[in-house]
Backbone atoms as SQL, in Angstrom:
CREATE TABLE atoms (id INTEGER PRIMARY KEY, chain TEXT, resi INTEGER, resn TEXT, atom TEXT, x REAL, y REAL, z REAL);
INSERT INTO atoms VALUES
  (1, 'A', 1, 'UNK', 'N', -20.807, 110.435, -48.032),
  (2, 'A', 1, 'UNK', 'CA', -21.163, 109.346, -47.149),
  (3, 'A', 1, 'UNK', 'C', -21.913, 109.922, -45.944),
  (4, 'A', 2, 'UNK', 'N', -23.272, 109.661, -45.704),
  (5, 'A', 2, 'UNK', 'CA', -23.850, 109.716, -44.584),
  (6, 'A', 2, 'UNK', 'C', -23.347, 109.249, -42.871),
  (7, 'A', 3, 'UNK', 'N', -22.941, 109.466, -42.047),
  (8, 'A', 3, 'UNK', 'CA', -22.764, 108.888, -41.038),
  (9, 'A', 3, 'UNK', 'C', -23.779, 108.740, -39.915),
  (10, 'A', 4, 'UNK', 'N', -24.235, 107.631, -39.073),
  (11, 'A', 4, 'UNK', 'CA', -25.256, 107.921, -37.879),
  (12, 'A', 4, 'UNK', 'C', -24.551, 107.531, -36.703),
  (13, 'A', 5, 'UNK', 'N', -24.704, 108.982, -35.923),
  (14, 'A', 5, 'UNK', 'CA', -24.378, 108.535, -34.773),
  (15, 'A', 5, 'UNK', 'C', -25.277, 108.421, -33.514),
  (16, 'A', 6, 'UNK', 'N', -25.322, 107.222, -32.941),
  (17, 'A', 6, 'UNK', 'CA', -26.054, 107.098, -31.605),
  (18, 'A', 6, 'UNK', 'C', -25.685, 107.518, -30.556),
  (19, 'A', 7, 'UNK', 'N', -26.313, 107.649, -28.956),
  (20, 'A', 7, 'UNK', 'CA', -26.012, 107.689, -28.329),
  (21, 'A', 7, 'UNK', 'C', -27.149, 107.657, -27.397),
  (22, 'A', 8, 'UNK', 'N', -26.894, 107.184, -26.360),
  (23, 'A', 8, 'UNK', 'CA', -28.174, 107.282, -24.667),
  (24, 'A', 8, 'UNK', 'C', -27.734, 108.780, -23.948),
  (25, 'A', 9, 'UNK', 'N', -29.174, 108.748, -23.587),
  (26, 'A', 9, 'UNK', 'CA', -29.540, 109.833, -22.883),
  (27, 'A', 9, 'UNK', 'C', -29.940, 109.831, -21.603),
  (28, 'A', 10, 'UNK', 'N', -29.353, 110.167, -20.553),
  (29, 'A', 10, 'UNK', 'CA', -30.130, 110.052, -19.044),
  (30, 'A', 10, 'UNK', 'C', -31.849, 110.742, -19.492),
  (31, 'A', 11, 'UNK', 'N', -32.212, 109.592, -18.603),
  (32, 'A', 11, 'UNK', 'CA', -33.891, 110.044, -18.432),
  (33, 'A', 11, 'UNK', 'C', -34.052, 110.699, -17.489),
  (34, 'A', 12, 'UNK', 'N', -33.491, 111.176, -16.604),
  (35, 'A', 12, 'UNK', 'CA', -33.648, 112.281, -15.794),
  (36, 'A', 12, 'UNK', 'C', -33.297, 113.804, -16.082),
  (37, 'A', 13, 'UNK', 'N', -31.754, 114.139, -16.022),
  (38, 'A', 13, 'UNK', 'CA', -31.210, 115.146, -16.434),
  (39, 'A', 13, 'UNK', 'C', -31.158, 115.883, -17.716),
  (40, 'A', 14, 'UNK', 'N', -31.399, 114.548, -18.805),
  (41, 'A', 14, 'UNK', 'CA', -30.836, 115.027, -20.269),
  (42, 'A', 14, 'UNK', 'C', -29.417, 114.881, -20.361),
  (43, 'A', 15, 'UNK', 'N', -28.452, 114.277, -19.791),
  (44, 'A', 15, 'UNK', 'CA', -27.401, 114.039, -20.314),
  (45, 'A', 15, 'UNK', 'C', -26.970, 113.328, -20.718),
  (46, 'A', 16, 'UNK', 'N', -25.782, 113.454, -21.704),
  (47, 'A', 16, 'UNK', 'CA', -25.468, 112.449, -23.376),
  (48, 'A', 16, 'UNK', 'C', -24.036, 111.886, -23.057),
  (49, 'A', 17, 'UNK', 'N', -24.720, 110.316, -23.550),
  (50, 'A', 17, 'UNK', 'CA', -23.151, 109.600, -23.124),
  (51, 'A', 17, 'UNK', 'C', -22.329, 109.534, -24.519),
  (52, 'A', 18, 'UNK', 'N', -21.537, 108.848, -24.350),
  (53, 'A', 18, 'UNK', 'CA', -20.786, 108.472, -25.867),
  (54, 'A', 18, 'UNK', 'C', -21.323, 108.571, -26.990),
  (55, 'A', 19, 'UNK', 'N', -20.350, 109.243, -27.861),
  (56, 'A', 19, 'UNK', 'CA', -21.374, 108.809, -29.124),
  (57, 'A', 19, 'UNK', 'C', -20.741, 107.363, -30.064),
  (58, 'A', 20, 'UNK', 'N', -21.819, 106.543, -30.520),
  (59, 'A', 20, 'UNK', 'CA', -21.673, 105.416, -31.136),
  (60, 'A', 20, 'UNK', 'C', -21.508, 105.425, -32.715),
  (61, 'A', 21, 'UNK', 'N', -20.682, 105.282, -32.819),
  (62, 'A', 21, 'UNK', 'CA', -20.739, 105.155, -34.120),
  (63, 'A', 21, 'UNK', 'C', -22.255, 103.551, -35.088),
  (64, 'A', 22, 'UNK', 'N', -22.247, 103.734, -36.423),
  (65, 'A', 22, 'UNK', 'CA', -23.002, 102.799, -36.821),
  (66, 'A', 22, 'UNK', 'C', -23.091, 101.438, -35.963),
  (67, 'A', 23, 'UNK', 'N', -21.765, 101.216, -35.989),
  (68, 'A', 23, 'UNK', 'CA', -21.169, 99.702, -35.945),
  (69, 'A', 23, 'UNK', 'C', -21.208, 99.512, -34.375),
  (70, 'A', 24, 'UNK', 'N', -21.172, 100.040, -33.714),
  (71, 'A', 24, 'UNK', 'CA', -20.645, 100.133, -32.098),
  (72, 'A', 24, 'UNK', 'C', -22.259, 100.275, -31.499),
  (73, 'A', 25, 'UNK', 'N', -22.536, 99.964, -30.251),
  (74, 'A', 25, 'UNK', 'CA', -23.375, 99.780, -29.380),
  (75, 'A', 25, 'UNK', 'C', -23.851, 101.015, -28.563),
  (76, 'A', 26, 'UNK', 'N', -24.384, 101.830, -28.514),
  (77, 'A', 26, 'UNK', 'CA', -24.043, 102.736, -27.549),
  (78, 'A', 26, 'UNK', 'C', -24.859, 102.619, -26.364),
  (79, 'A', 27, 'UNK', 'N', -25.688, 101.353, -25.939),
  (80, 'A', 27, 'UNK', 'CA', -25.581, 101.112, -24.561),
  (81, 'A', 27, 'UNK', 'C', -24.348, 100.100, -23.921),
  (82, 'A', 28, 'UNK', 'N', -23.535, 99.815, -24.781),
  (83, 'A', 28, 'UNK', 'CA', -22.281, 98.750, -24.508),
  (84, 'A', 28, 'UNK', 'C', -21.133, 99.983, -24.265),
  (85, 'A', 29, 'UNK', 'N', -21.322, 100.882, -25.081),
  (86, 'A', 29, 'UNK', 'CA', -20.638, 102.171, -24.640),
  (87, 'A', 29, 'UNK', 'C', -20.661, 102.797, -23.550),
  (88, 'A', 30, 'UNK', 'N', -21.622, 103.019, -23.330),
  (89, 'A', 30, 'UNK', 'CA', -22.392, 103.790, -22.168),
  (90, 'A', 30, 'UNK', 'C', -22.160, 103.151, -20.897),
  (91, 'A', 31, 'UNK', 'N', -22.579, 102.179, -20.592),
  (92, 'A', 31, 'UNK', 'CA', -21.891, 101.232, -19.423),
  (93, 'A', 31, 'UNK', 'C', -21.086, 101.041, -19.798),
  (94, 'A', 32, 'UNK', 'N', -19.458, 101.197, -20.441),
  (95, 'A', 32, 'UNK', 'CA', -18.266, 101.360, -20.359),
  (96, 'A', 32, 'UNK', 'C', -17.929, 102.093, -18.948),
  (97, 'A', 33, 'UNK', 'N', -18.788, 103.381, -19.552),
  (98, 'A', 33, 'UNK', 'CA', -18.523, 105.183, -18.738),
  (99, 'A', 33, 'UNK', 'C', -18.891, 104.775, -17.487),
  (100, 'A', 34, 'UNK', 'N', -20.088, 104.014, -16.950),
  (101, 'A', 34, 'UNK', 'CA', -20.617, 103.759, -15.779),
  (102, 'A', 34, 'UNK', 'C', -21.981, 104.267, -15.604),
  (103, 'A', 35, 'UNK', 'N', -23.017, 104.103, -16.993),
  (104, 'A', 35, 'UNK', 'CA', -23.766, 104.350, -16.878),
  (105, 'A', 35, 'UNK', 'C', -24.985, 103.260, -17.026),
  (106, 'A', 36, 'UNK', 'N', -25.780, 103.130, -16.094),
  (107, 'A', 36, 'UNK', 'CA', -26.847, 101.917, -15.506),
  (108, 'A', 36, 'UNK', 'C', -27.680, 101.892, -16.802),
  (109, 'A', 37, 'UNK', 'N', -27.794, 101.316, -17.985),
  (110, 'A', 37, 'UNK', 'CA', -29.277, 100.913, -18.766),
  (111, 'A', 37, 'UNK', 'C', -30.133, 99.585, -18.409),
  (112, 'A', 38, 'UNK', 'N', -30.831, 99.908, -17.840),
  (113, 'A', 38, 'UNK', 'CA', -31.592, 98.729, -17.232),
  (114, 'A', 38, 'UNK', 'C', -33.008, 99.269, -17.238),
  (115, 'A', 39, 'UNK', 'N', -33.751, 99.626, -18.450),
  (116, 'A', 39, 'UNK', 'CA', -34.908, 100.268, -18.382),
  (117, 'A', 39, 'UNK', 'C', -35.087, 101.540, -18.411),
  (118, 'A', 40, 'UNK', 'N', -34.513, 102.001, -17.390),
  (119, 'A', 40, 'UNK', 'CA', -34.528, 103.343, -17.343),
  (120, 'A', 40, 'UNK', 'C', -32.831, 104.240, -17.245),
  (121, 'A', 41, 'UNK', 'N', -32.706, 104.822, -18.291),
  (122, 'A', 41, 'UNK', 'CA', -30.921, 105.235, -18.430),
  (123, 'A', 41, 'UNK', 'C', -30.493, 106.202, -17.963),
  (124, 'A', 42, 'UNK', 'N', -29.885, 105.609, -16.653),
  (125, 'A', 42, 'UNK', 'CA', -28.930, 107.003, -15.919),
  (126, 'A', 42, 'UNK', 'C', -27.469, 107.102, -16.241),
  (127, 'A', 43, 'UNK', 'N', -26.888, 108.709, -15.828),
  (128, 'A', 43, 'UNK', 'CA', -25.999, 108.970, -15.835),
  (129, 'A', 43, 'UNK', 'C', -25.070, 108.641, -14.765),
  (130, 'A', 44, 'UNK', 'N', -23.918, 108.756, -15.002),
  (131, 'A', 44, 'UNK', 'CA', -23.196, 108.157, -13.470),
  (132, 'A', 44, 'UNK', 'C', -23.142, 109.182, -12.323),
  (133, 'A', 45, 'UNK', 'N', -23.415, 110.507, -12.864),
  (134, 'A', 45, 'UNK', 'CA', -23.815, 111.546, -11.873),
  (135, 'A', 45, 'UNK', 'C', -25.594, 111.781, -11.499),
  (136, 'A', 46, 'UNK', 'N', -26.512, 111.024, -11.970),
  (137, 'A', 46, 'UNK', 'CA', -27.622, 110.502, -11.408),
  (138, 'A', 46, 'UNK', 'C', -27.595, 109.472, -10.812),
  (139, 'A', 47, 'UNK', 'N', -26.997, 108.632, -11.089),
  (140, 'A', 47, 'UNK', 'CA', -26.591, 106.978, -10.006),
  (141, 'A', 47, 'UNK', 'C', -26.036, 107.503, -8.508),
  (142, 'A', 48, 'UNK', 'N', -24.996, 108.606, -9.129),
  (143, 'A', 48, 'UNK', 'CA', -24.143, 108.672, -7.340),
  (144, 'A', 48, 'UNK', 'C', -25.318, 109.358, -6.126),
  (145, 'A', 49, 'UNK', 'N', -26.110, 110.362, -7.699),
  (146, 'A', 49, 'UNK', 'CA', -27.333, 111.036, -6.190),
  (147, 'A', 49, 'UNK', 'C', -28.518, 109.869, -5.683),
  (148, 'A', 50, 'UNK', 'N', -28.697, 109.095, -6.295),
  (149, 'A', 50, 'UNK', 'CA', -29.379, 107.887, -6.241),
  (150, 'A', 50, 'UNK', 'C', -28.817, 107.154, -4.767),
  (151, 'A', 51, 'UNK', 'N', -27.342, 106.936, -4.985),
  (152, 'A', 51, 'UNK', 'CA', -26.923, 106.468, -3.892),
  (153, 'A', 51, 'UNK', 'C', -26.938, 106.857, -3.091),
  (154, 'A', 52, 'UNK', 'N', -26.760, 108.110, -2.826),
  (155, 'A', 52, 'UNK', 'CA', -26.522, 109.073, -1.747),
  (156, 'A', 52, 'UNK', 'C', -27.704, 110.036, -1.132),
  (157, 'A', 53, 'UNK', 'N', -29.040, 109.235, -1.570),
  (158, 'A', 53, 'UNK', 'CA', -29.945, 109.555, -0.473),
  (159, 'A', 53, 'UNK', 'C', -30.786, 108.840, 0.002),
  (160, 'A', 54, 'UNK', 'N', -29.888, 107.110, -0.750),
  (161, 'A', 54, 'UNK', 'CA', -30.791, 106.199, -0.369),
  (162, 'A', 54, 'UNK', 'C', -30.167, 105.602, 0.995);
């Protein structure tokens, strides 16, 4: 049996959120963790520097 697993990637850093299985979402995943997909996909440790020099 083949399996695919997904997952988002910060567009900044390169870092990998959850992995999704077939069936599962992995931007519904991902903003579980606290990570923003709204176009462009950050990590929650790119969001906090985001905050913190705005």
């Amino acid at each position: 049996m083949i399996e695919i697993i997904k997952r988002c990637v910060c567009d900044r850093c390169g870092s990998c959120g959850p992995e999704a299985l077939e069936s599962e979402d992995p931007v519904t995943l991902a903003q579980a963790e606290g990570w923003r997909c709204d176009g462009e996909d950050l990590c929650p440790a790119c969001i906090a520097k985001d905050n913190s020099t705005a």
